[in-house]
C-alpha positions as CSV (number, residue, x, y, z in Angstrom):
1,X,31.0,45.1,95.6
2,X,32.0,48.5,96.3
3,X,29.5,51.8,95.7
4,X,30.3,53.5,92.5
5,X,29.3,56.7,93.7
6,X,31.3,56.1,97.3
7,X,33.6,59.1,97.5
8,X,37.2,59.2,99.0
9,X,39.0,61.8,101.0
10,X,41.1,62.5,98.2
11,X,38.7,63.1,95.8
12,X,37.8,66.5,94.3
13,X,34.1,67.6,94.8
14,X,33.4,70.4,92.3
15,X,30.5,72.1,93.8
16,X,27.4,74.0,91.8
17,X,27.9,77.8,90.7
18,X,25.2,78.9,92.7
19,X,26.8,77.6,96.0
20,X,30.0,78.7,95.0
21,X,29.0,82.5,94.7
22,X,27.0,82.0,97.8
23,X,29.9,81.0,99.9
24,X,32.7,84.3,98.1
25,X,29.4,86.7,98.7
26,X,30.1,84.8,102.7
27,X,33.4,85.3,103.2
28,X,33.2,88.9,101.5
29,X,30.4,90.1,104.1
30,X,32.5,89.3,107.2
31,X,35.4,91.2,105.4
32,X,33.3,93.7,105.8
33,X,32.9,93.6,109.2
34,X,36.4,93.8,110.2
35,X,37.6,97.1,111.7
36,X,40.6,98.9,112.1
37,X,41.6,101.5,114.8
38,X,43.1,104.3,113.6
39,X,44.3,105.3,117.0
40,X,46.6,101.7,118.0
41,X,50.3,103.3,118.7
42,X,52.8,101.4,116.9
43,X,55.2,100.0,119.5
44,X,58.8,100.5,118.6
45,X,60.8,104.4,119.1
46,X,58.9,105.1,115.6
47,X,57.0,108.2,116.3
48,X,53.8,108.2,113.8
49,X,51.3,110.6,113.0
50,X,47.6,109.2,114.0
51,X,45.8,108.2,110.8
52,X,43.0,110.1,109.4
53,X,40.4,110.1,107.2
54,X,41.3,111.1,103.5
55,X,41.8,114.6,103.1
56,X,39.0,116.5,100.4
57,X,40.5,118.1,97.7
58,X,39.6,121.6,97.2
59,X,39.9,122.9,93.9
60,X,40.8,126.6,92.3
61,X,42.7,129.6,92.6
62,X,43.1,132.1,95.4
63,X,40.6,134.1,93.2
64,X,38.2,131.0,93.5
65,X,35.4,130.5,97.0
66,X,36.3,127.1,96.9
67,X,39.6,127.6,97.6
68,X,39.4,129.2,100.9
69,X,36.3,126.5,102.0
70,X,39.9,124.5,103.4
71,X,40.0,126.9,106.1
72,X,36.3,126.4,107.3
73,X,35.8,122.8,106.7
74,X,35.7,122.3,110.5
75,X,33.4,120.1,113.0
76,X,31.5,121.8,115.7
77,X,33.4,118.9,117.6
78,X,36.8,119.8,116.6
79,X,36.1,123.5,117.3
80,X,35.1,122.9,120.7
81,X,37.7,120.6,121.0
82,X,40.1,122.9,120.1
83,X,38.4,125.9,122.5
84,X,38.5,123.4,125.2
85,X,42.6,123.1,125.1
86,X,43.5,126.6,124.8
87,X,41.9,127.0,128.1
88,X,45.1,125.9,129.5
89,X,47.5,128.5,128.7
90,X,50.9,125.9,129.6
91,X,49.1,123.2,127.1
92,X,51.3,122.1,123.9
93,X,50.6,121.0,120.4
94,X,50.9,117.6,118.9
95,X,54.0,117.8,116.5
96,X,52.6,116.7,113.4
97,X,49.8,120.0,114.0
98,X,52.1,122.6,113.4
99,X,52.2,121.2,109.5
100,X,48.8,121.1,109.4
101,X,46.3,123.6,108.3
102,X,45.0,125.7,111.0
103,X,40.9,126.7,110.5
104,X,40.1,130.3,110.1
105,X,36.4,129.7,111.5
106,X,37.9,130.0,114.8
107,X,39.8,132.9,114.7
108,X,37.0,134.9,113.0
109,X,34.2,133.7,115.6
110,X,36.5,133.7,118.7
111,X,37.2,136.7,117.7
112,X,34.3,138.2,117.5
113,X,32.4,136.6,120.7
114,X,35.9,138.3,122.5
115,X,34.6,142.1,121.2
116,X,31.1,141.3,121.7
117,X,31.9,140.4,125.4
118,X,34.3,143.3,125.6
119,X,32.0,145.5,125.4
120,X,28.6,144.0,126.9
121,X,30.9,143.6,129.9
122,X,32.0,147.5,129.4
123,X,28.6,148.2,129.0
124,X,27.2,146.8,131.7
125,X,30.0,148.0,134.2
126,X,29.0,151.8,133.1
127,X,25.3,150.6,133.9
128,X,26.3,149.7,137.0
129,X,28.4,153.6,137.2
130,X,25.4,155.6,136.9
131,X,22.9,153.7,138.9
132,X,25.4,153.9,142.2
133,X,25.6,157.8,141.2
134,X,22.1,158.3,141.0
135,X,19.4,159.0,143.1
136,X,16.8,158.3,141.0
137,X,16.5,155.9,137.9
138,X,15.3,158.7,135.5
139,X,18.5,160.4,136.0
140,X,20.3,157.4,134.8
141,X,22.2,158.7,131.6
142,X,25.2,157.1,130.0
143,X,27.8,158.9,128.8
144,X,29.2,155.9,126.5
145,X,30.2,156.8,122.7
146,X,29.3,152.7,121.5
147,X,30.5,153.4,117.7
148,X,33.8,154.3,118.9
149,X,34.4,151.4,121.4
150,X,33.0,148.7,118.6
151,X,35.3,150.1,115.8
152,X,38.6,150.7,117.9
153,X,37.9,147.0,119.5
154,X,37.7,145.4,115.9
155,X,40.6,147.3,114.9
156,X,42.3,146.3,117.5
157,X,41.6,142.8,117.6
158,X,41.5,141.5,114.4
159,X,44.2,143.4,113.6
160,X,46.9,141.5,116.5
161,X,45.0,138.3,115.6
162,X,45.9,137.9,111.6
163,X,48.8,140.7,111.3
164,X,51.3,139.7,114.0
165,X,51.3,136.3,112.8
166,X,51.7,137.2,109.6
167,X,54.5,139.4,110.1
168,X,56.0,136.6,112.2
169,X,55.6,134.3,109.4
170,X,57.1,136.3,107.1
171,X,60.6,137.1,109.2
172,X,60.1,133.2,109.5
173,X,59.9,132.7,105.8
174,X,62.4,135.4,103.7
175,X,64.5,136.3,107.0
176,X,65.4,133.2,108.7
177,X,65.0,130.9,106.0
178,X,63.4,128.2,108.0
179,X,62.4,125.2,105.9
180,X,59.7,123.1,107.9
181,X,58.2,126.3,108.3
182,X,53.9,125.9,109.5
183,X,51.2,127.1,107.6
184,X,50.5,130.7,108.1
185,X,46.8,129.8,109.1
186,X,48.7,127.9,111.9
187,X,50.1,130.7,113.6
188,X,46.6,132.7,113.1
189,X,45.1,130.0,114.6
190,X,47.6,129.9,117.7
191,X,46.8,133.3,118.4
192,X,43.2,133.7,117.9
193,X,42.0,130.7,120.6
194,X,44.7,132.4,122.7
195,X,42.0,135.3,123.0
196,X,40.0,133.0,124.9
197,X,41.4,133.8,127.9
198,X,40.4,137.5,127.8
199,X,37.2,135.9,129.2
200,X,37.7,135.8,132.6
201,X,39.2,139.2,132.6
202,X,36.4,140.7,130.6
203,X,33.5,139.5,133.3
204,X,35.9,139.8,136.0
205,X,35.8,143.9,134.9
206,X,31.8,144.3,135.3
207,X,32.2,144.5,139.1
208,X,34.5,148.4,138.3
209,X,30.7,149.5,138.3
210,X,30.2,148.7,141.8
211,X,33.7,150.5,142.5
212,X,33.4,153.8,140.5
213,X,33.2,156.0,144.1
214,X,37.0,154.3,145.2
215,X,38.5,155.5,142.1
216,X,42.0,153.7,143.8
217,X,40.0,150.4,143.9
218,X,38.5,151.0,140.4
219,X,41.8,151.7,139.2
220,X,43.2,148.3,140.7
221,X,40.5,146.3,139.1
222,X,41.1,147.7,135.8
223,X,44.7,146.8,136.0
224,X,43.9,143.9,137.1
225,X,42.0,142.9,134.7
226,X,44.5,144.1,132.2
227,X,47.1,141.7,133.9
228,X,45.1,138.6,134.0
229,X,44.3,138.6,130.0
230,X,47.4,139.7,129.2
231,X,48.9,136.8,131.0
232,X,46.9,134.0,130.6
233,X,47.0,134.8,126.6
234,X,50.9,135.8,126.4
235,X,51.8,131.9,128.2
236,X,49.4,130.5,125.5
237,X,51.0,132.4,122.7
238,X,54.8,132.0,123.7
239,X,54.2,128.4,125.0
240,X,53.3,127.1,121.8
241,X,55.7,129.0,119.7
242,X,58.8,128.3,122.0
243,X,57.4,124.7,121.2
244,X,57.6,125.1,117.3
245,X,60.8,127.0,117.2
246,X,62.8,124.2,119.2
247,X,61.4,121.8,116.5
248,X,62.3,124.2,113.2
249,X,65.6,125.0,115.1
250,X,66.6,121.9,116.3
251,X,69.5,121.0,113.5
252,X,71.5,124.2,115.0
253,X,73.9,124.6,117.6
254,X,72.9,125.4,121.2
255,X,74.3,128.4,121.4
256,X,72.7,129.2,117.8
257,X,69.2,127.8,118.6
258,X,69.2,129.5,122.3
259,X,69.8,133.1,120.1
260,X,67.2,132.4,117.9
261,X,64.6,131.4,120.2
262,X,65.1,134.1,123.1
263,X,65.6,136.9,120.3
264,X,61.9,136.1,118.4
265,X,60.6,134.9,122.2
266,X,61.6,138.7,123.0
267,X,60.1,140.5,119.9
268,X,56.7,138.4,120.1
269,X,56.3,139.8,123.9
270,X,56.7,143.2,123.1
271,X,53.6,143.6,120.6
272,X,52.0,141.3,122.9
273,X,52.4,143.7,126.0
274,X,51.3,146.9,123.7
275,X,48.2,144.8,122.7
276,X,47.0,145.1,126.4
277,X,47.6,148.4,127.2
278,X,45.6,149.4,123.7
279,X,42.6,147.0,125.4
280,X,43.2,149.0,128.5
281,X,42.6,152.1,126.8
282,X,39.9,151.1,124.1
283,X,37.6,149.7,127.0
284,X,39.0,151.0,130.1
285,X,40.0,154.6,129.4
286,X,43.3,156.5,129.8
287,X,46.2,154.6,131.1
């Protein structure tokens, strides 16, 4: 006689609530644990922009704080980051960055840290002046007008930082007409981690102290100095924008994009090369 509660393979077993919830709750919690990397490349000649986190949403006018808090919303990660590749003056952008919004923290504080060290380094160097020209340390006076050098240097700098760009943007914009034009903050942003590499140049003019009695050597220093910022900056500058204009450029001619490029290349350089000779003078003297 066969069991009445024997049950086949075919059968259906209909199992209680509570172990039916148990077992979804299961096979919800290792969903859960399943991660995906952001950063896998998609084989194939598809070029993709590396995912990211969903962007916040800032709401308001220009007339509203919260409207501006885009520009600041940075990591102290991503700022280092960021400090750490414009070091190199031959490095180059991602693509997909030149449509992205470029931070205004850095640009203020790199700014900033540049005139501050500007003019401790100025500072010190004229320290080092009067002690090699006096006999004793009493007699140690410095003939240094401070307000003068801190105003022309924050006139001078935050003024090449935000206004060339702009003006840049703006020939981009109404002039040429370029349509996958970058975010004005972009091109501040270019140029204020440029000033970075005034660094060297600025602690590199502390030892004119120790030259003030070989006025020919003192001279050479300063110039020098001059030369090193001015270059190091100018390839980080021009680098990345000969970068971006072969991208917003690239549906002309060669003949037309090679105008284009070489023409703005050209005009960029020339504020660039009057920016250094007005550090020369505003920390160094006379030309």
């Amino acid at each position: 006689m066969s069991d009445p509660f024997q049950i086949d393979d075919d059968d259906m077993v209909i199992e209680p609530d509570h172990l039916v919830n148990k077992n979804t709750s299961s096979a919800h919690d290792s969903m859960q644990d399943v991660e995906f990397n952001a950063d896998t490349s998609v084989s194939g000649n598809m070029i993709t922009q590396p995912a990211s986190s969903p962007k916040k949403s800032y709401n308001g006018g220009p007339f509203s704080l919260n409207y501006y808090r885009r520009y600041f919303d940075i990591s102290t990660l991503d700022f280092f980051k960021s400090c750490y590749r414009s070091l190199n003056p031959l490095s180059k952008l991602d693509s997909y960055e030149f449509q992205e919004v470029g931070d205004l923290y850095g640009p203020i504080w790199v700014t900033a840290t540049l005139i501050f060290l500007l003019f401790f380094c100025n500072s010190f160097a004229e320290l080092l002046s009067s002690l090699g020209h006096s006999k004793d340390d009493k007699d140690v006076v410095i003939h240094v007008n401070y307000f003068k050098i801190i105003l022309s240097s924050i006139n001078l700098l935050y003024g090449y930082t935000f206004l060339v760009p702009t003006v840049l943007w703006t020939v981009l914009k109404f002039y040429l007409k370029v349509a996958d034009l970058a975010p004005l903050t972009r091109f501040i942003s270019i140029y204020a981690y440029a000033n970075l590499l005034w660094v060297p140049a600025a602690v590199l003019s502390i030892f004119r102290g120790l030259l003030s009695s070989h006025r020919f050597l003192d001279g050479c220093l300063k110039w020098g100095c001059i030369l090193l910022g001015c270059v190091l900056s100018g390839c980080s500058i021009l680098v990345k924008l000969n970068q971006y204009f072969h991208i917003v450029f690239s549906n002309e001619n060669a003949e037309e994009q090679k105008k284009h490029i070489l023409l703005l290349m050209s005009l960029l350089a020339i504020p660039h090369l009057g920016f250094a000779l007005a550090v020369k003078v505003a920390f160094f003297g006379t030309l």
